[in-house]
C-alpha positions as CSV (number, residue, x, y, z in Angstrom):
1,X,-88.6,77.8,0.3
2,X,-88.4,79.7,3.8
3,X,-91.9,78.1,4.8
4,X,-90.2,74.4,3.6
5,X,-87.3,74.9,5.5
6,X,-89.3,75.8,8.6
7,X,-91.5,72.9,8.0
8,X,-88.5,70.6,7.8
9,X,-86.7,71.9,11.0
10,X,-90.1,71.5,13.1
11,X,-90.4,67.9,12.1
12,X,-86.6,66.9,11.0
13,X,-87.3,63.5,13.3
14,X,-87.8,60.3,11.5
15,X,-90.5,58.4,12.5
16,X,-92.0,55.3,10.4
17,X,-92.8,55.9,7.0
18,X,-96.6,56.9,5.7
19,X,-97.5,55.8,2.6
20,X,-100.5,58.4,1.2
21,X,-102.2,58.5,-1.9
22,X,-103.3,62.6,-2.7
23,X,-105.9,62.8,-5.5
24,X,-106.8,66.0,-6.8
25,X,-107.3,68.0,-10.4
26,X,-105.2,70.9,-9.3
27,X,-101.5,69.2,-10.6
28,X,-99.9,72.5,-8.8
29,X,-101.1,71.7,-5.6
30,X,-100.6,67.7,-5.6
31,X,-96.6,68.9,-6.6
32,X,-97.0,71.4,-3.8
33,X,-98.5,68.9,-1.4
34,X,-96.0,66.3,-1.9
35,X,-93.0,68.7,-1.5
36,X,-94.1,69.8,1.6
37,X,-95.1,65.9,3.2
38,X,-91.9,64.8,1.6
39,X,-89.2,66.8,3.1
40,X,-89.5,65.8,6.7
41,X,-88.6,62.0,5.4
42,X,-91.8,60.9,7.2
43,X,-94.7,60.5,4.3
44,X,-94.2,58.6,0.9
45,X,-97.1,60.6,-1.1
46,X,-98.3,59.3,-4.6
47,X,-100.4,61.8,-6.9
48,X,-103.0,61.6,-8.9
49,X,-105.7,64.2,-10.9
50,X,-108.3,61.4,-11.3
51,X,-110.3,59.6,-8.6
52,X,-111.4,57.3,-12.0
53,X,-107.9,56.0,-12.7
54,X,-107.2,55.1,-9.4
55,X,-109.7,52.9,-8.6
56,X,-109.3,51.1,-11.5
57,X,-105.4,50.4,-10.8
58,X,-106.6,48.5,-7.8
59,X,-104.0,48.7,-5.5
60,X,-105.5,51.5,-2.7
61,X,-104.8,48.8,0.1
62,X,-101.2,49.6,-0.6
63,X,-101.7,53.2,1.1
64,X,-102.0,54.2,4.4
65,X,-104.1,56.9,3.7
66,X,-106.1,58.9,1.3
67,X,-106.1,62.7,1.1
68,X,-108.9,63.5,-1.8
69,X,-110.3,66.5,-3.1
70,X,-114.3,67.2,-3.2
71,X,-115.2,69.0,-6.3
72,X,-113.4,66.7,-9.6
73,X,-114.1,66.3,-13.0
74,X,-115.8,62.6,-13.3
75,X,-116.4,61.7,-9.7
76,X,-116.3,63.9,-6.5
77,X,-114.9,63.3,-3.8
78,X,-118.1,61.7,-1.6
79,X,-118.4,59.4,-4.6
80,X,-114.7,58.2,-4.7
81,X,-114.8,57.9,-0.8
82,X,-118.3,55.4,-1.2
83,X,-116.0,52.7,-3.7
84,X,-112.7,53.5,-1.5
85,X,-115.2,52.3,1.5
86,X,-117.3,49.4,-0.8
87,X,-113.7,48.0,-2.1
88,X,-111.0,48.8,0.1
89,X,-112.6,49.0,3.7
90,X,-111.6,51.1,6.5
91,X,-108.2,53.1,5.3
92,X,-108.3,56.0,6.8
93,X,-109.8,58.9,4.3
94,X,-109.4,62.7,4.2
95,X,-111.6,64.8,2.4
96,X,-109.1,67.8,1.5
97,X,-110.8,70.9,-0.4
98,X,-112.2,74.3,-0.4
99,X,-115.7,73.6,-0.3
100,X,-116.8,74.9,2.9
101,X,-120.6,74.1,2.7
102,X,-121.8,71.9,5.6
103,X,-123.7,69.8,3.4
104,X,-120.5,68.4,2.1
105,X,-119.0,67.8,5.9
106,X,-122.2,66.1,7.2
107,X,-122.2,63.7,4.1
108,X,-118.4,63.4,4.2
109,X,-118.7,62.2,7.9
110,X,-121.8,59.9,7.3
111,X,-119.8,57.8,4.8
112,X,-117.1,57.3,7.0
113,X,-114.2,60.1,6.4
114,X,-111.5,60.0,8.9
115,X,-111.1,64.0,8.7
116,X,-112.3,66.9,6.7
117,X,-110.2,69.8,6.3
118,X,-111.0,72.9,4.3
119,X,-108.3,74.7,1.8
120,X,-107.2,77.8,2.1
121,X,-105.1,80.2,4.5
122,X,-101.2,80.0,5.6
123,X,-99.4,76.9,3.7
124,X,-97.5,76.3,6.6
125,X,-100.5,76.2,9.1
126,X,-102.4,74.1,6.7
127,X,-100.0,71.7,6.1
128,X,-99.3,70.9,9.5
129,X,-102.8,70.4,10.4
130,X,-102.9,68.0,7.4
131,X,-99.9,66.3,8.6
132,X,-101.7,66.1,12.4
133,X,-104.9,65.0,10.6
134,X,-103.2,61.9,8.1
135,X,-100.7,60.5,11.5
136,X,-103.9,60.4,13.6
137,X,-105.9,58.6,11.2
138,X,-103.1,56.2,10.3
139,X,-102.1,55.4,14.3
140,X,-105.5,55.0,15.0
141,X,-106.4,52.6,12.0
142,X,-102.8,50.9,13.2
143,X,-103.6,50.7,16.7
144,X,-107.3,48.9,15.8
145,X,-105.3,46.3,13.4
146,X,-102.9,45.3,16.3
147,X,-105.9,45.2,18.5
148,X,-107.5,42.7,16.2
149,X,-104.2,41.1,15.6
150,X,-103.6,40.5,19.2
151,X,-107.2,39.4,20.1
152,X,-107.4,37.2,16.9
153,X,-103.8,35.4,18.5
154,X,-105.2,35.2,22.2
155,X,-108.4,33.6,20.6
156,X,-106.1,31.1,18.6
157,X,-104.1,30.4,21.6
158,X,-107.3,29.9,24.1
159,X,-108.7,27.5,21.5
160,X,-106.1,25.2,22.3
161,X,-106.2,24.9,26.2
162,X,-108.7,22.0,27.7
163,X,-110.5,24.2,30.0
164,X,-113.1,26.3,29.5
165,X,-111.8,29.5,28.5
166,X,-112.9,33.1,27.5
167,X,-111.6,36.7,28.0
168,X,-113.3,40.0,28.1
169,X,-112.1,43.2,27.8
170,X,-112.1,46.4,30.4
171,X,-115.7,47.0,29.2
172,X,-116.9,43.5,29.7
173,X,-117.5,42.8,26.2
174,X,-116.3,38.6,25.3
175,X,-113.6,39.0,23.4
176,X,-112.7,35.4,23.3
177,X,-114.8,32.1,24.2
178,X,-112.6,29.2,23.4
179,X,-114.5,25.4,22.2
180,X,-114.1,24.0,25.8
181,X,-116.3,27.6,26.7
182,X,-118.5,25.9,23.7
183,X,-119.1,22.1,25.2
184,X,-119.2,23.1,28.6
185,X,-122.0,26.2,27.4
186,X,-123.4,25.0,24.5
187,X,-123.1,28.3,23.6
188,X,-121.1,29.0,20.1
189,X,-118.4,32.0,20.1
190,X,-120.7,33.3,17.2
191,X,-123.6,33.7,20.1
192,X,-121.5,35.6,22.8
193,X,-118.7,37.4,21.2
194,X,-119.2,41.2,21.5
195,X,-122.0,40.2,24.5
196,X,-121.3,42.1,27.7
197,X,-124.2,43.3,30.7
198,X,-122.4,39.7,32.0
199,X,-123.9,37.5,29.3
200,X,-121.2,35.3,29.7
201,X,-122.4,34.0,33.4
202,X,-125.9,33.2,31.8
203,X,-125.0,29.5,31.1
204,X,-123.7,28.6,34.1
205,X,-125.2,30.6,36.9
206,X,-128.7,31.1,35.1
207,X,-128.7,34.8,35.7
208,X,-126.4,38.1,34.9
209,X,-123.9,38.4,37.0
210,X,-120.1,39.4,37.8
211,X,-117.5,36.5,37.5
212,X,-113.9,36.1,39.4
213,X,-112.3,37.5,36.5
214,X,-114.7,40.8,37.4
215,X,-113.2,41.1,40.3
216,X,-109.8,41.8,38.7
217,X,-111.1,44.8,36.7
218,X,-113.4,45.9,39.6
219,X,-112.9,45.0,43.2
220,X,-116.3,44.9,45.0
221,X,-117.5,42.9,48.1
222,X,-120.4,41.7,46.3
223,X,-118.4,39.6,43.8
224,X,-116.5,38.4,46.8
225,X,-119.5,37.4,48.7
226,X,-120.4,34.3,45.5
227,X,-117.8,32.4,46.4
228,X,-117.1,30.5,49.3
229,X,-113.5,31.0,49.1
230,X,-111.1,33.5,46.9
231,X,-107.4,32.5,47.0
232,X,-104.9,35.5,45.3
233,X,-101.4,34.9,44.4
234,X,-100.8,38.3,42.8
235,X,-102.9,39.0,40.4
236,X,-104.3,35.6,39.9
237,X,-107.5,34.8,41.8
238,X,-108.4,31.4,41.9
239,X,-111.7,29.9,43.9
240,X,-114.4,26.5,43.6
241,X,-118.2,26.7,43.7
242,X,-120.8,24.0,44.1
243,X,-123.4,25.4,41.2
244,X,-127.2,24.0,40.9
245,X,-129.1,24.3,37.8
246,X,-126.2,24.7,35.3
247,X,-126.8,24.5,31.4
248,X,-126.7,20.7,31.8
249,X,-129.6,20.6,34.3
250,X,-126.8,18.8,36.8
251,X,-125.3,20.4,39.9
252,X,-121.4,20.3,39.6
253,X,-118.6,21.9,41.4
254,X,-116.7,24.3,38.8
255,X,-112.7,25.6,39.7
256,X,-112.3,29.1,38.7
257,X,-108.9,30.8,37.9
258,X,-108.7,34.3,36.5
259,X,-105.7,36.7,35.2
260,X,-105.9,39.9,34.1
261,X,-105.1,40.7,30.0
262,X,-101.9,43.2,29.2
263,X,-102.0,45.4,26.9
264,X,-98.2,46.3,25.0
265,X,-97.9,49.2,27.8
266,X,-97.8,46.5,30.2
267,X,-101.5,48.2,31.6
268,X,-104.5,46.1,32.6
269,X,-106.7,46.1,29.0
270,X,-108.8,43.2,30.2
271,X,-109.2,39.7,32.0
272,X,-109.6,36.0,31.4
273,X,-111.1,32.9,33.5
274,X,-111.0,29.6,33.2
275,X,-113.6,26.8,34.5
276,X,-113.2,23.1,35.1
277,X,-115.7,21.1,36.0
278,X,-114.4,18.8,38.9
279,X,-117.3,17.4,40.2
280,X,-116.0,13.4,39.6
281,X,-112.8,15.0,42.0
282,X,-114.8,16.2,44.5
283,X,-116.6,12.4,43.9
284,X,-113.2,11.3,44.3
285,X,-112.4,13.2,47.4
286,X,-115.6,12.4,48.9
287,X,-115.1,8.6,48.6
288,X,-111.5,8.9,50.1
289,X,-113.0,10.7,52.9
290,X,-115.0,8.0,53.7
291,X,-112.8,5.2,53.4
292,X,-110.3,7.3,55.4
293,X,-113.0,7.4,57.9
294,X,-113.8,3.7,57.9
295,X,-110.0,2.8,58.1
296,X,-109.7,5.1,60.9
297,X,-112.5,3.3,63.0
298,X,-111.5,-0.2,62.4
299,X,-107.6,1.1,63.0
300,X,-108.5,2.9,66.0
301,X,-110.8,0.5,67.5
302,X,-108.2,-2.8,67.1
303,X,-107.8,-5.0,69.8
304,X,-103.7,-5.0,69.2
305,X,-101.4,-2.5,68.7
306,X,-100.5,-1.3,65.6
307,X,-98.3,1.4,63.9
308,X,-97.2,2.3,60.5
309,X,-93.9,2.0,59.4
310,X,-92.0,3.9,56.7
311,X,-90.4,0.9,55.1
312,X,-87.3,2.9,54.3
313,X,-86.8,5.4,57.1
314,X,-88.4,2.8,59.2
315,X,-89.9,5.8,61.4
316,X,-93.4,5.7,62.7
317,X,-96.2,7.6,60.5
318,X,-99.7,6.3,62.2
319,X,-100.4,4.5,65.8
320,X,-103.5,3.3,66.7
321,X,-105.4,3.9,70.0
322,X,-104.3,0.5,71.2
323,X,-100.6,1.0,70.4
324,X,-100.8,4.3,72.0
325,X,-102.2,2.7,75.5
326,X,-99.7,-0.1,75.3
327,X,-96.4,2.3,74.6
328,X,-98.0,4.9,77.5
329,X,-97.2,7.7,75.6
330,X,-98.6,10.3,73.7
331,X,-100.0,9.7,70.1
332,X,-97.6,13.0,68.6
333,X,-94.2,11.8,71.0
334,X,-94.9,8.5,69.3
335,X,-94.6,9.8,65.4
336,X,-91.7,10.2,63.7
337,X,-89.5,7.8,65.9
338,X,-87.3,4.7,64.5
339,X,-90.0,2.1,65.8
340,X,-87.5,0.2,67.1
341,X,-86.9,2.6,69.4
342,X,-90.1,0.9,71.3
343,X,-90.6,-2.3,70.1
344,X,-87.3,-5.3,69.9
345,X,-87.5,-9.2,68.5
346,X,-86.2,-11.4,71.2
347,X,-84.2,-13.9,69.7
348,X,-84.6,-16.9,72.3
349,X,-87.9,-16.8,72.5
350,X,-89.1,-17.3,68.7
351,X,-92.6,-19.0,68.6
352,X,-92.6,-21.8,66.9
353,X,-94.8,-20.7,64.0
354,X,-92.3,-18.2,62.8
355,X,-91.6,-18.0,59.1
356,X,-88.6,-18.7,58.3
357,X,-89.0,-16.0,54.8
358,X,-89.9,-13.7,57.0
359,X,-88.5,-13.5,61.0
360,X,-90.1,-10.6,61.9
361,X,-93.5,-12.4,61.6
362,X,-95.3,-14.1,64.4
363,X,-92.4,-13.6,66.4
364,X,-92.2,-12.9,70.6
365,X,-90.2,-9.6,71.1
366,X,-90.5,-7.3,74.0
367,X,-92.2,-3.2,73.6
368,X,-90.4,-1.1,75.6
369,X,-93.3,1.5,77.2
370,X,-92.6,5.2,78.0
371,X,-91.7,4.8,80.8
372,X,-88.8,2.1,80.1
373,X,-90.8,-1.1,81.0
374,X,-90.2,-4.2,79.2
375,X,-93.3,-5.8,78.3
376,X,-93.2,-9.2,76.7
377,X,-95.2,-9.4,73.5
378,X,-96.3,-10.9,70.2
379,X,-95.6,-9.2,66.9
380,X,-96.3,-9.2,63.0
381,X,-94.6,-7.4,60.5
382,X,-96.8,-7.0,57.2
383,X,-95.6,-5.4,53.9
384,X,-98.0,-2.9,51.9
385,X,-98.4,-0.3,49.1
386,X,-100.7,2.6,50.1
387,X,-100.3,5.4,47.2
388,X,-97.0,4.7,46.2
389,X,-95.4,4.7,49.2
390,X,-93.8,1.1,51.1
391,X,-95.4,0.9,54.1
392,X,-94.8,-1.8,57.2
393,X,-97.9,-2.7,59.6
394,X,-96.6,-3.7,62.6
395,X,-99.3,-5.4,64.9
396,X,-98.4,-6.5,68.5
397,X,-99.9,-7.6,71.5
398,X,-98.2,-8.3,75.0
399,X,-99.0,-11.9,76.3
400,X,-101.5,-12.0,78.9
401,X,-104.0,-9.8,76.6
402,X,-103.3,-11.9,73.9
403,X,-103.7,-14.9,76.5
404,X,-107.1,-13.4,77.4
405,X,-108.3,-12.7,74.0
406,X,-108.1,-16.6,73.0
């Protein structure tokens, strides 16, 4: 009882229980076995003196882990650890026993024993290394199931964004590649999961090669230097490229994010991009572009003047070149002033073909220049809708130009 007692005070903490199956034909040394595992309050240990009747009850999934001996009546140990392998997969399995021939630790190993330990020596020493040997294997086996867990979750949750998505972890194998990945790719998850050597950049760059996400697992000027632009907000990099030849046989311009992946310890255990094609916004943008540049010619090159109006702050947004020659002032000391500020309706003097509906319309009213003159001239107000925002166009002309132009 001295070498229990010691046992006990060395490992008196409670930690989460282990639930072990021990098979052996010695009944002394199961009894022994469990009254030492038992005591610390950390192991849950069921016996049993045949391999046979244990595999028959079915229920080995229930266990954490599996101490067994070698030599039994029936079926050895190698034998039970091939059906414990065939029928219950990968819980963790220790070949216990006092067969120290090398024959039986090669073969032990090759059919997929956690541990081999070899009977024999002090009780105490023994069991502890037993007790080293069964936690390892169990945190280990634990540690992969969470893994899974968590990667099987990520790849659930990826599936359901509408960009192209996949993940890799810190060794660059895909670890995810959500359907988006698949459409955009034409590559199945079934093709490129477990893929790394950069098989994921295949599809759309036509070649091997490090991604933005890369660059968050390993920082290198190379990466850098395949993108025209890298934008970082801590750890998230985002970026655009113009790519020819991609698995459509289209160029397209692709937007890149990436993030790294967490692990539970809060460290860095991987990385994930994803990829939207935006080449009809570029199309989009493009278009604008131009039309911005057309308006701007035919604004800019207007024989009146004319500004636009914020139709509730009523404060000038745009002049033309015409309105900035007329008000003799600069284009920038112009914006963001109340445009009555240069430009009042003279009441006497309404033209005839005012309407009525609306009085600021072919009105006479006089611009007052930058330099205070008051220059008689004719105006029209016009109401418009450019992107949501009320706008006013204000187009005005003093008299003899207007004179001149008829």
């Amino acid at each position: 009882m001295d070498i229990i007692a010691s046992f006990s005070r060395n490992n008196s903490r409670v930690n989460p229980m282990y639930y072990v199956l021990y098979v052996d034909d010695e009944q002394d040394l199961l009894e022994l076995a469990k009254l030492y595992l038992e005591f610390s309050h950390e192991f849950s240990i069921s016996i049993s003196t045949s391999a046979q009747e244990v595999l028959k009850a079915q229920n080995l999934q229930l266990y954490d882990a599996i101490i067994s001996d070698y030599q039994m009546p029936g079926i050895d140990g190698i034998a039970f650890l091939k059906q414990v392998r065939n029928n219950f997969g990968d819980v963790p399995f220790i070949l216990f026993t006092g067969r120290g021939r090398e024959d039986v630790v090669i073969d032990a190993i090759n059919n997929g024993a956690d541990f081999y330990l070899q009977k024999g020596g002090d009780p105490k020493s023994q069991f502890t290394e037993l007790v080293h040997k069964i936690k390892t294997a169990v945190d280990q086996r634990r540690a992969k199931l969470a893994l899974k867990g968590s990667e099987k979750r990520l790849t659930e949750i990826i599936d359901f964004l509408p960009d192209a998505t996949f993940a890799i972890d810190l060794e660059g194998t895909v670890i995810a590649w959500n359907q988006a990945m698949e459409e955009m790719t034409g590559l199945k998850k079934e093709e490129i999961t477990g893929k790394g050597n950069f098989e994921y950049a295949l599809p759309l760059f036509g070649n091997h090669q490090p991604l933005l996400l890369d660059l968050l697992l390993k920082n290198q000027d190379e990466i850098k230097e395949k993108y025209p632009f890298i934008n970082q907000s801590e750890n998230r990099f985002t970026s655009e490229k113009h790519i020819r030849n991609t698995s459509d046989g289209k160029d397209a311009y692709f937007w890149f994010v990436a993030s790294p992946l967490y692990d539970a310890d809060g460290k860095i255990n991987g990385a994930i991009e994803s990829i939207r094609n935006i080449s009809k916004q570029k199309q989009t943008e493009q278009s604008l572009l131009e039309c911005e540049e057309k308006f701007r010619f035919i604004f800019d090159t207007q024989m009146n003047g004319m500004l636009i109006i914020d139709a509730t702050t009523r404060t000038i947004i745009d002049a033309n070149a015409t309105a900035v020659r007329l008000i003799d002032m600069p284009a920038d000391q112009i914006l963001g002033r109340g445009y009555r500020t240069f430009i009042s309706p003279q009441e006497s003097g309404k033209s005839p073909a005012t309407d009525p509906c609306h009085p600021d319309r072919n009105a006479y009213g006089i611009l007052i220049d930058g330099k205070g003159r008051q220059i008689p001239i004719t105006t029209d107000t016009t109401e418009a809708t450019i992107g949501g925002r009320k706008i006013l166009i204000e187009t005005f002309a003093d008299i003899p130009e207007l004179t001149t132009a008829e």
